[in-house]
Structures are given as structure tokens and as C-alpha cells.
N, CA and C atoms as a LAMMPS dump frame, in Angstrom:
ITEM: TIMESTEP
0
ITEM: NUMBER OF ATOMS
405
ITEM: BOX BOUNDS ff ff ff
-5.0000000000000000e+02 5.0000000000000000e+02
-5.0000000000000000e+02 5.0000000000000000e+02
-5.0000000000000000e+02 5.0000000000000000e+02
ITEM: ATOMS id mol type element x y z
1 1 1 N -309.359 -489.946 -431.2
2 1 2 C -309.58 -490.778 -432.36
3 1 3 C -308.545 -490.431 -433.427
4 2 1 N -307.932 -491.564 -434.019
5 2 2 C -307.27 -491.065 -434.89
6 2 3 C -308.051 -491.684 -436.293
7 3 1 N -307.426 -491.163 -437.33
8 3 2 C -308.135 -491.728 -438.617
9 3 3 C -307.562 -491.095 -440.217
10 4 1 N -307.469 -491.954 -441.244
11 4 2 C -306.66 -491.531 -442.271
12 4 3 C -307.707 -491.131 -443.457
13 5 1 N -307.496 -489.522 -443.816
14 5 2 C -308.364 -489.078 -445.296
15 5 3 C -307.631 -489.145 -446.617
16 6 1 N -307.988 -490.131 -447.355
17 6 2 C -307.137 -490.247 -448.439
18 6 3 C -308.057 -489.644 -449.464
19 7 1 N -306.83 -489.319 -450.586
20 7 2 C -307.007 -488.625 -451.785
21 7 3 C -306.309 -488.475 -453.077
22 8 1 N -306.623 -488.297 -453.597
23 8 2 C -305.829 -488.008 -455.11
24 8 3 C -305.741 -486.919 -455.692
25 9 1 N -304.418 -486.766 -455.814
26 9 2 C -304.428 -485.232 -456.502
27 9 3 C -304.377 -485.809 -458.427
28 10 1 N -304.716 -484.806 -459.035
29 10 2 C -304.583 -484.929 -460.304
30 10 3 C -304.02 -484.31 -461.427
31 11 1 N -302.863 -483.634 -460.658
32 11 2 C -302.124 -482.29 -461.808
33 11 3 C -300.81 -482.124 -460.459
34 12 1 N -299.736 -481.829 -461.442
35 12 2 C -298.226 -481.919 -461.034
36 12 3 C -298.482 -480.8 -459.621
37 13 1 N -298.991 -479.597 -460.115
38 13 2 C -299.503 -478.956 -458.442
39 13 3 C -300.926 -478.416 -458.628
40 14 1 N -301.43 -478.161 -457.383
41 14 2 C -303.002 -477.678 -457.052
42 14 3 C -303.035 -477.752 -455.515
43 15 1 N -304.367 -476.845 -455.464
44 15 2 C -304.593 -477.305 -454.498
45 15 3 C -306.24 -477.782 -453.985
46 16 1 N -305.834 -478.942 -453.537
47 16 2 C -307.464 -479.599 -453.181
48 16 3 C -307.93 -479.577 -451.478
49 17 1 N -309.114 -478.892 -452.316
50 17 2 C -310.078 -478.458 -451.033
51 17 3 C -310.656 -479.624 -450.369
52 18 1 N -309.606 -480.211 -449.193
53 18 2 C -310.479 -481.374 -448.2
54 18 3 C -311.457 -481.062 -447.109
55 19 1 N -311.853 -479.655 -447.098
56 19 2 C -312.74 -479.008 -445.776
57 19 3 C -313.774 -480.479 -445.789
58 20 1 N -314.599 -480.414 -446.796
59 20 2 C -315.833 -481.536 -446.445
60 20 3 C -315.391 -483.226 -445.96
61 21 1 N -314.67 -483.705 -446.378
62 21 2 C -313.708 -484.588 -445.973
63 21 3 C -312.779 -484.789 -444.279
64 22 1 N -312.267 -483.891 -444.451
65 22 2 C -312.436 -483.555 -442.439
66 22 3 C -313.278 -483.128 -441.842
67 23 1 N -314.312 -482.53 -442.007
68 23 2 C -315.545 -482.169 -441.53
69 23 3 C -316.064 -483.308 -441.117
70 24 1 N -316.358 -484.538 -442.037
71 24 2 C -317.032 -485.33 -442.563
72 24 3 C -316.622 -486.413 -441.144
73 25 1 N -315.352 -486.457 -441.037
74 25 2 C -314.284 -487.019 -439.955
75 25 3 C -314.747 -486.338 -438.683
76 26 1 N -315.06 -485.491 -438.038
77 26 2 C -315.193 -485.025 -437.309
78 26 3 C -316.316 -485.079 -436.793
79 27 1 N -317.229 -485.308 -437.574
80 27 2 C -318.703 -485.428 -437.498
81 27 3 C -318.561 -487.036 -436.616
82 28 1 N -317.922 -487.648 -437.781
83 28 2 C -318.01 -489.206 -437.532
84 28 3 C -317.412 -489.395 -435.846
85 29 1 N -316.074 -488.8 -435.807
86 29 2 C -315.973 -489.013 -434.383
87 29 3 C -316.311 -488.641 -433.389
88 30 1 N -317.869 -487.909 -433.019
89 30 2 C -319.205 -487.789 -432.28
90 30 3 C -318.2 -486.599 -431.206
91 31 1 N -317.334 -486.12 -431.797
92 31 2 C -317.023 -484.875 -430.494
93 31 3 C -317.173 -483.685 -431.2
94 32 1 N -317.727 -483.359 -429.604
95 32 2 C -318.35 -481.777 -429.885
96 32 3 C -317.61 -480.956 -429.921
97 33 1 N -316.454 -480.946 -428.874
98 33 2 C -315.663 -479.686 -428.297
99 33 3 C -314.625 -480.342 -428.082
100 34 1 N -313.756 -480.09 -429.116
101 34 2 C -312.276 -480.356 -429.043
102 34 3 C -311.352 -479.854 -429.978
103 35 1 N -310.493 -480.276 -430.223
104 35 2 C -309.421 -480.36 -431.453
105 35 3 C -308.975 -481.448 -432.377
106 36 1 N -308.924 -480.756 -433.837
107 36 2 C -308.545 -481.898 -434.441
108 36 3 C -307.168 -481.842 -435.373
109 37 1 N -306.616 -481.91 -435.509
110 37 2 C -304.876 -481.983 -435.766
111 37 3 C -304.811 -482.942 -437.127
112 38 1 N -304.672 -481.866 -438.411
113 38 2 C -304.288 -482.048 -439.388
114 38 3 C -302.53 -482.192 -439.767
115 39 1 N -302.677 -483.359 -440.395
116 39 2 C -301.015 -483.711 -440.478
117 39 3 C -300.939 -484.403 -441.65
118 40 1 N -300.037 -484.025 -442.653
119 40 2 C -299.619 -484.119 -444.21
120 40 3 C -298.179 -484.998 -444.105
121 41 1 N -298.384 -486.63 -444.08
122 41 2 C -297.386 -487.163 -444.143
123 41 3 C -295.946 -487.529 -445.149
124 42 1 N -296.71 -486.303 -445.855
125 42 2 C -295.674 -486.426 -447.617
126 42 3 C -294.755 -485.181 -447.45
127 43 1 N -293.373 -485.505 -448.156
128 43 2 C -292.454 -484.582 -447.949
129 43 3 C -292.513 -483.187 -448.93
130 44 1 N -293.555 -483.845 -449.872
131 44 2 C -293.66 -482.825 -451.065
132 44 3 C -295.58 -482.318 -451.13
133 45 1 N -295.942 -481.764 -450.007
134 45 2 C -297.326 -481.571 -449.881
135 45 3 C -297.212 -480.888 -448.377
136 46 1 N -298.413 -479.825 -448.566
137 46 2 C -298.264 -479.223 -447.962
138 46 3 C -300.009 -479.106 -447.032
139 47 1 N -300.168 -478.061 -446.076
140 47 2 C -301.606 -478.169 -445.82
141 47 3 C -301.71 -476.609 -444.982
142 48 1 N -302.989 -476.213 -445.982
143 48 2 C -302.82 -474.469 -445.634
144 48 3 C -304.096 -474.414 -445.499
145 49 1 N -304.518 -473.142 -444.892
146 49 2 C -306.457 -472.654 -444.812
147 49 3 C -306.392 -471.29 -445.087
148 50 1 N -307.492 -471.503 -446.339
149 50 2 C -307.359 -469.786 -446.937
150 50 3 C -308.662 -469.952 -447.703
151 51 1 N -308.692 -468.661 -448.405
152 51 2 C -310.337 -468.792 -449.16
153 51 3 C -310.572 -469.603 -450.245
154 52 1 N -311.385 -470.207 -450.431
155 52 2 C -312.168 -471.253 -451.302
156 52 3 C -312.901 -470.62 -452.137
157 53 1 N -313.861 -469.538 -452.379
158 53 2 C -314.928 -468.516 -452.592
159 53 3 C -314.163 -468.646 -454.193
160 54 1 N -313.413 -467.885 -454.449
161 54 2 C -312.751 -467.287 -455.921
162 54 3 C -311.553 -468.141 -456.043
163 55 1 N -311.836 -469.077 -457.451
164 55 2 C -310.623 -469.751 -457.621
165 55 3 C -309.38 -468.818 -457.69
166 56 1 N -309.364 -467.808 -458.453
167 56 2 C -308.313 -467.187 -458.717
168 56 3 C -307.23 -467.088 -457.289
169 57 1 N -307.874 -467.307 -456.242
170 57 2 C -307.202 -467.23 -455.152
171 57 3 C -305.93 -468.653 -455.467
172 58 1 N -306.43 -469.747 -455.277
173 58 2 C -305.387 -470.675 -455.972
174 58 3 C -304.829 -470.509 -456.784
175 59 1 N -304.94 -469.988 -457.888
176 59 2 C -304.157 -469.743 -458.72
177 59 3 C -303.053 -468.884 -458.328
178 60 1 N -303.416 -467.494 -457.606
179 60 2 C -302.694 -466.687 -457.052
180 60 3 C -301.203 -467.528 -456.246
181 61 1 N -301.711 -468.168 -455.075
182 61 2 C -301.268 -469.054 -453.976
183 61 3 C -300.085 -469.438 -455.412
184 62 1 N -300.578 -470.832 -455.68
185 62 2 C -299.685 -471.406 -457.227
186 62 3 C -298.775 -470.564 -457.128
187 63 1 N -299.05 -469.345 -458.261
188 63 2 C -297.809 -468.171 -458.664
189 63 3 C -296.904 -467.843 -458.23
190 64 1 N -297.734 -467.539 -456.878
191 64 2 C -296.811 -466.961 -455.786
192 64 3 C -295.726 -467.889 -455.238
193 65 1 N -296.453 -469.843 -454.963
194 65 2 C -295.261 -470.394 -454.345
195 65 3 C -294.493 -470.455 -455.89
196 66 1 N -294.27 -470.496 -456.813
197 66 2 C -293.771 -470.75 -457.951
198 66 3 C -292.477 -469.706 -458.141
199 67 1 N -293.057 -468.262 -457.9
200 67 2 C -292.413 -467.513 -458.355
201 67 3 C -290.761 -467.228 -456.764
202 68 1 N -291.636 -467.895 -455.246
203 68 2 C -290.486 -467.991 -454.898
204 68 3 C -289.53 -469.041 -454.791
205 69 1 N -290.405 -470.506 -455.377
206 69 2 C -289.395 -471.867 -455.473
207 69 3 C -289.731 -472.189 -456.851
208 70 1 N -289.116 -471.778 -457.625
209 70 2 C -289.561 -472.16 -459.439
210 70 3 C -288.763 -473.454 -459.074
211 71 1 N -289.455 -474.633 -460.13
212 71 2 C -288.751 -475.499 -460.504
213 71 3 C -287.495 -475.514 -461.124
214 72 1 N -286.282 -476.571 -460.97
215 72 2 C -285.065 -475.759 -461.19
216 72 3 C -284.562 -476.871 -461.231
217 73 1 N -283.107 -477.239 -462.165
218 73 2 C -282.938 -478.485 -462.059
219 73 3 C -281.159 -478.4 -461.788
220 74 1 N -281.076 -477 -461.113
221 74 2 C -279.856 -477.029 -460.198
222 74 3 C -280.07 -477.308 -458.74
223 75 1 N -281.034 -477.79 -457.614
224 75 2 C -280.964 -478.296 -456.849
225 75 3 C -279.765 -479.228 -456.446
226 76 1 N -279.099 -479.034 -455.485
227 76 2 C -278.168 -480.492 -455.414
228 76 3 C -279.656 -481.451 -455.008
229 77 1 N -280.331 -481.537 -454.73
230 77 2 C -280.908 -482.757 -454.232
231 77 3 C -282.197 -483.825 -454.789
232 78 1 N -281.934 -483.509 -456.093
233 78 2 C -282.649 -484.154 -457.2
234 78 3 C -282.762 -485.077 -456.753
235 79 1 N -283.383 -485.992 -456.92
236 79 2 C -283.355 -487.555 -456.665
237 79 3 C -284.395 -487.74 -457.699
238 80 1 N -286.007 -487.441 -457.802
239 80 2 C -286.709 -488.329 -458.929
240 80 3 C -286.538 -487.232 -459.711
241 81 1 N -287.311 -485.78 -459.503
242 81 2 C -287.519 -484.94 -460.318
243 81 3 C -287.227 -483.839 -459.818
244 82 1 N -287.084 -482.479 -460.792
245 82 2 C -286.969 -481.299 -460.279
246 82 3 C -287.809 -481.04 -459.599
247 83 1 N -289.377 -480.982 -460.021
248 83 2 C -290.502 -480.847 -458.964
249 83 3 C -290.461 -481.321 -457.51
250 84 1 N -289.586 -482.512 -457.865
251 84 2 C -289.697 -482.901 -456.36
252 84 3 C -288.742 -482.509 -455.636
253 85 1 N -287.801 -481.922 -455.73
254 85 2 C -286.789 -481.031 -454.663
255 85 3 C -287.355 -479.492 -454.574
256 86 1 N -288.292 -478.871 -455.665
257 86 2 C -288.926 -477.721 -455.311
258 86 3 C -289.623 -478.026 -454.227
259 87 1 N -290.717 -479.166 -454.497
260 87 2 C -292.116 -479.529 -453.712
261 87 3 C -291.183 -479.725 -452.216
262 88 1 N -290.058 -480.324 -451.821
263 88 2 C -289.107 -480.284 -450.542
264 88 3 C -289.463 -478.614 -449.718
265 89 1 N -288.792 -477.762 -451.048
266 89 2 C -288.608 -476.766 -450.022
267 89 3 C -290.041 -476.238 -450.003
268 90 1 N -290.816 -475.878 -450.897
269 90 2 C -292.096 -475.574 -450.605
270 90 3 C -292.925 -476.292 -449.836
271 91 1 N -292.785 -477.414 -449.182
272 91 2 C -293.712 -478.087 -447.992
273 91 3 C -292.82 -477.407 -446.841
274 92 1 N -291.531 -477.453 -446.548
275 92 2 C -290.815 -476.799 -445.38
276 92 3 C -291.536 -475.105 -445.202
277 93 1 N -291.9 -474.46 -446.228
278 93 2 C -292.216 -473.075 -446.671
279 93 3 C -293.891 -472.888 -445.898
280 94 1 N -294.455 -473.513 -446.403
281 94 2 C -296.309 -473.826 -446.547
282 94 3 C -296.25 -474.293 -444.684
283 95 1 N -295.586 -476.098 -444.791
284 95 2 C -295.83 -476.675 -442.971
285 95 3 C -296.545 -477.994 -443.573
286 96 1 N -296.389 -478.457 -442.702
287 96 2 C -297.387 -480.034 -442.785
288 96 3 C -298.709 -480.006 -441.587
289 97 1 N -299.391 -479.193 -441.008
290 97 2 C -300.188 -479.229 -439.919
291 97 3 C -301.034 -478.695 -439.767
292 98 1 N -301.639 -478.306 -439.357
293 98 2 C -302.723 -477.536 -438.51
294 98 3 C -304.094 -477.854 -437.694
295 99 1 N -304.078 -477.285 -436.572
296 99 2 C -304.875 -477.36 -435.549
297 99 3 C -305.998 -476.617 -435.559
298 100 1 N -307.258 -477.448 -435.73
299 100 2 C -308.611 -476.642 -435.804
300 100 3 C -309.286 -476.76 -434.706
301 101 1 N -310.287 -475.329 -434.067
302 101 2 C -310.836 -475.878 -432.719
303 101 3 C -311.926 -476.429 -433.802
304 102 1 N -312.853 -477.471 -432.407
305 102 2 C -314.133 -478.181 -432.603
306 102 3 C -314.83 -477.393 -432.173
307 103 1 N -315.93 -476.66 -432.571
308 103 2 C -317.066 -476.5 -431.871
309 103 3 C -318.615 -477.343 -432.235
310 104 1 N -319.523 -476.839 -431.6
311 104 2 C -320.6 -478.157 -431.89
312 104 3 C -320.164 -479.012 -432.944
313 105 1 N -319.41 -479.768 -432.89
314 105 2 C -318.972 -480.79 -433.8
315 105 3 C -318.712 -480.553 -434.871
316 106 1 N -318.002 -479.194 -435.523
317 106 2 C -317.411 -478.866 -436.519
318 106 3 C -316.377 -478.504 -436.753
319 107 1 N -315.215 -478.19 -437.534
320 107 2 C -314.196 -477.957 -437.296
321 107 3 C -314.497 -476.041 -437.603
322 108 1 N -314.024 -475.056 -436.949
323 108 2 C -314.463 -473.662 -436.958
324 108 3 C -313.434 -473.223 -437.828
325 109 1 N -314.478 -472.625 -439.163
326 109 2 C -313.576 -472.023 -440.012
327 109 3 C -314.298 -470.743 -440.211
328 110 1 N -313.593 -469.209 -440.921
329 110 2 C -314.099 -468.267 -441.201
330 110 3 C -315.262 -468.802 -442.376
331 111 1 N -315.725 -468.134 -442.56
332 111 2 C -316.979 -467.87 -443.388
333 111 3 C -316.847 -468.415 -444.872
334 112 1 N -315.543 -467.881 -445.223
335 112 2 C -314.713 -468.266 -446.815
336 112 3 C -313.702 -468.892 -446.932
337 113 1 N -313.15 -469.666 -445.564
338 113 2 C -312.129 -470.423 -445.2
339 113 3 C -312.144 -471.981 -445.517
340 114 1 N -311.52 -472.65 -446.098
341 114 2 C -311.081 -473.763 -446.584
342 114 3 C -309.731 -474.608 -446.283
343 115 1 N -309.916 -475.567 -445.934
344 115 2 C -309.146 -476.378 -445.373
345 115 3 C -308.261 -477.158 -447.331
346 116 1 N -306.798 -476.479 -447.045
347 116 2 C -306.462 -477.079 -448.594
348 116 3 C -305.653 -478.192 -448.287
349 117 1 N -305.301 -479.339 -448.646
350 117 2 C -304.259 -480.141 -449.482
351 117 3 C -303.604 -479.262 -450.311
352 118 1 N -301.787 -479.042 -450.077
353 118 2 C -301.655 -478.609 -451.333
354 118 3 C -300.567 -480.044 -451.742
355 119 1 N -300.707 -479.469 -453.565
356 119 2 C -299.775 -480.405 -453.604
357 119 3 C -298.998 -480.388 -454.541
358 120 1 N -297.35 -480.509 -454.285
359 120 2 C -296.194 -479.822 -455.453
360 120 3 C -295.811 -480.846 -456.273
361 121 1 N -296.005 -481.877 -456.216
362 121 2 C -295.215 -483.467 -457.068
363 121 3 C -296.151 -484.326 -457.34
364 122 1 N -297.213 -483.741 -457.807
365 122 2 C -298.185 -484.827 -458.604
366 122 3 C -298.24 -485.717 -460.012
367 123 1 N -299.308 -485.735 -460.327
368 123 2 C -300.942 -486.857 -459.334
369 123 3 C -300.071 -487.637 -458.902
370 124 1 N -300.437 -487.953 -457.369
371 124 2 C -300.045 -489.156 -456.584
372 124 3 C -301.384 -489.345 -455.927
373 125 1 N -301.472 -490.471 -455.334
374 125 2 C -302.38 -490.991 -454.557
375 125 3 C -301.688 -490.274 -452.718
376 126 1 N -302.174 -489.697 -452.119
377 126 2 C -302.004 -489.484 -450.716
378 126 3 C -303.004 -489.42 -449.762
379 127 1 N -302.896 -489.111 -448.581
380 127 2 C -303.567 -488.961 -447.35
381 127 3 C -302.726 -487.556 -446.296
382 128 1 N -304.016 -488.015 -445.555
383 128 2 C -304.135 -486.791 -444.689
384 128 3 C -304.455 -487.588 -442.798
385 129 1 N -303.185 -487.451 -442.246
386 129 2 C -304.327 -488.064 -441.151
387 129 3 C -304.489 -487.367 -439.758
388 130 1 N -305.63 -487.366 -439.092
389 130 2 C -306.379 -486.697 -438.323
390 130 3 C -306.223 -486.919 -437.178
391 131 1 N -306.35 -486.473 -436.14
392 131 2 C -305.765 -486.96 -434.585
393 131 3 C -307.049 -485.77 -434.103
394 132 1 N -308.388 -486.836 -433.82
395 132 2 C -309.894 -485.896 -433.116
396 132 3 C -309.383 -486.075 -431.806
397 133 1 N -309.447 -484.944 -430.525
398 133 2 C -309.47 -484.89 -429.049
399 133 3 C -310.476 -484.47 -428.752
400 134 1 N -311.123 -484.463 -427.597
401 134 2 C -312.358 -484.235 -426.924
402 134 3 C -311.568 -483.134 -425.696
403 135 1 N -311.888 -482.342 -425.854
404 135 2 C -311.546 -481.015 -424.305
405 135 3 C -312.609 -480.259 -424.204
């Protein structure tokens, strides 16, 4: 099954927690035991799984991609904004993907694990889309 989770981010970066949103997808496509294949079709967004529990953890994440791709407006490859040639190399940095097993029809995460959207060139309107297998 394939299928598209759209969303809105609302601040130039963050990151938004879609766990319930693919969950939600997964449920819907009635498989128990498989895989489901997260894929971030934006060049400036990224998609990571880490703890949800303590915001400060995002914030951390933030800092950290910040402090190794600060916005900068010596890029040769400006085109709209500085953000958006950072948000380039920080999606190459982060990945666009990831593969969750299914078990009884959930996607299996640790205990404090969260499925993020991140996102470096916001608010935009985006998506997320899903590719459910049955194995």
C-alpha cells in the first residue's frame, strides 16, 4: 500500500513528531507483519527517530544541526534563501528515509522513540509518503 501523510510545519526549523500519523497509516492498511518505508520528498527536510519524552531533546538535535550547518549566506548555491542551501546540506546530513518493522500492526518503536519530520526551510506545507508491505 502506498499512501501520502501531509503536514505543516510552522517555524523556519523544528521538529514534528508524525509517530501517531504513521501509526495511524499503518493501522489503516490492515497489515500485521511487515514493513513500512518512510520517505521525505523535500530537499530541505529531513526524517529521524529519537526521543519524544523531554523536549529539550529537540532543542538539543536543533543546536547541534545548527552549530554544524549554521545558516550562512556564503553558500555558492543560494537560490531562495540562506536557510535553504543550509536545509540542502542538513537533509543530505539527517537522510530522507527510514524503515520500520510492523509488528501486530504497529510500527515498533523503543519505549521513548518517536518518529520526527524534521524541518530546515519553513512553515511550508509538506508530506511524508509511506510504502506499507506485508512479509
Amino acid at each position: 500500500m502506498f499512501t501520502t501523510v501531509k503536514l505543516e510545519t510552522s517555524k523556519r526549523q523544528e521538529l514534528y513528531l508524525a509517530t501517531d500519523a504513521i501509526q495511524a497509516a499503518i493501522a489503516e492498511s490492515g497489515v500485521q507483519e511487515g514493513l513500512c518505508l518512510v520517505y521525505c520528498p523535500h530537499t530541505t527536510a529531513g526524517i529521524t527517530v529519537n526521543s519524544y519524552l523531554d523536549p529539550d531533546t529537540a532543542a538539543d538535535l536543533q543546536d547541534e544541526i545548527d552549530r554544524l550547518v549554521p545558516t550562512r549566506t556564503d553558500f555558492k548555491h543560494i537560490f531562495d534563501t540562506p536557510s535553504d542551501a543550509a536545509g540542502h546540506i542538513k537533509a543530505s546530513l539527517v537522510g530522507n528515509q527510514h524503515t520500520l518493522i510492523i509488528h501486530e500492526g504497529k510500527a515498533v518503536l523503543g519505549h521513548s522513540q518517536g518518529i520526527f519530520f524534521w524541518e530546515y526551510d519553513g512553515p511550508r506545507k509538506r508530506q511524508l509518503h509511506l510504502k506499507i508491505v506485508e512479509c
